[in-house]
VOGU-3710 file (C-alpha; in Angstrom, 3 decimals, decimal comma):
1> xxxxxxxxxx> 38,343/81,317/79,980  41,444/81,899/81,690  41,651/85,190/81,309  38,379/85,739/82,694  38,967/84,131/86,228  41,723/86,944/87,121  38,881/89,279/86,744  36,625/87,508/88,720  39,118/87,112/91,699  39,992/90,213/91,693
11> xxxxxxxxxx> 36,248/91,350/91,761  36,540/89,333/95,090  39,271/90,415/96,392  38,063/93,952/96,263  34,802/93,395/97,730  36,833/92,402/100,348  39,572/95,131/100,253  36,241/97,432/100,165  34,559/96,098/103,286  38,168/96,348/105,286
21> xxxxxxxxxx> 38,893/99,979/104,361  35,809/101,168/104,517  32,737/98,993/106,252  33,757/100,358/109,873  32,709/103,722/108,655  29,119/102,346/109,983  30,715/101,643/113,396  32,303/104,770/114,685  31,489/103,975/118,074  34,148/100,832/118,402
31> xxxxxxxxxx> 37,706/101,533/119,459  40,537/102,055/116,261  42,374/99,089/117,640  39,280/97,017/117,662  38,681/98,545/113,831  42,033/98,343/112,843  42,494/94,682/113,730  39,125/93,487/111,994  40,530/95,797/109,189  43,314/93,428/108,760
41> xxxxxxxxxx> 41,553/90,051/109,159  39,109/90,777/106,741  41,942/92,204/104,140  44,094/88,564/104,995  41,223/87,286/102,817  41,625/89,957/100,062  45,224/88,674/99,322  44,216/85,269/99,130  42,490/86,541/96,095  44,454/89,393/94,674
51> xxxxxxxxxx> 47,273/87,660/94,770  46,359/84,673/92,788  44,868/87,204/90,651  47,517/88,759/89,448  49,669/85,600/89,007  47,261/84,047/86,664  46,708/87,426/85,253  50,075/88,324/84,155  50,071/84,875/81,631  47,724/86,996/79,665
61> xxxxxxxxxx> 47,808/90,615/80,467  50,556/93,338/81,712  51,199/94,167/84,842  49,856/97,994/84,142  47,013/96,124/82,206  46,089/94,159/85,374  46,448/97,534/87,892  44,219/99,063/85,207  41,790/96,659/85,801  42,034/96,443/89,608
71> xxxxxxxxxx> 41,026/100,278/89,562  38,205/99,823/87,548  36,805/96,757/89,535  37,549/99,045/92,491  35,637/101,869/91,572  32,694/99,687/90,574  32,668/98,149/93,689  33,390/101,100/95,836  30,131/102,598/94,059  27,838/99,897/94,632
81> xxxxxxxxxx> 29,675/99,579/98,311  28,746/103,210/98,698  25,067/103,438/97,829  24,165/100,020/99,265  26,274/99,904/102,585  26,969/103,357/103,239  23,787/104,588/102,271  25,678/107,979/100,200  24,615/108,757/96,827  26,964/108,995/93,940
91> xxxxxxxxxx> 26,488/112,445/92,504  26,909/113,459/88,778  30,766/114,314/89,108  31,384/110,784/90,559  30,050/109,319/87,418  31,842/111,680/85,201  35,326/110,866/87,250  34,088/107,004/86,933  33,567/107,326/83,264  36,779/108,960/82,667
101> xxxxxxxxxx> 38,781/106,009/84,351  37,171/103,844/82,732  38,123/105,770/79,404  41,418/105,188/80,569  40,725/101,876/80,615  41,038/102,071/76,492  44,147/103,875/76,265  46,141/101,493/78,615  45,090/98,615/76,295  45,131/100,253/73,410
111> xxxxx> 42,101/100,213/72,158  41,367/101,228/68,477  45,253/100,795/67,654  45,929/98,996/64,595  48,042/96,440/64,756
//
């Protein structure tokens, strides 16, 4: 169990990270400063959850195991961030990038190695 609750903080944290990098994409009309500094605010909560993330995380995985993962969960997020928020498809070549980082997903941990 606790190697599950990295993965669910940093599913947090990059809903966060998401929302502050992109989410003022929707509000091109407000100043950069103004975007910039709510930017920021909203990413203070991000490392409130990344970083305990990848504390707890490194008892039980690497630290290229856990950046491995953080990609992953970001490009899950970022896709569902993208067709929900955004309102911009994913088209076929997304997915096929999205499948083949996830693929890499199996080579970082090593899956199908034999002991």
């Amino acid at each position: 169990m606790r190697a599950v609750l990295p993965l669910v903080l940093l599913l947090v944290s990059n809903v966060f990270m998401t929302f502050a990098w992109y989410g003022h994409l929707k509000f091109k009309d407000k100043p950069l400063a103004l975007v910039i500094l709510a930017s920021w605010g909203i990413a203070a909560f991000e490392y409130c959850f990344q970083v305990p993330a990848n504390r707890l995380g490194h008892e039980h995985f690497s630290a290229v195991q856990l950046k491995t993962m953080q990609e992953v969960i970001t490009l899950l997020v970022f896709g569902v961030f993208s067709v929900t928020y955004l309102a911009e498809p994913l088209r076929w070549n997304h997915l096929v990038g999205f499948v083949l980082l996830v693929a890499a997903v199996g080579f970082v941990f090593g899956f199908g190695r034999t002991p």
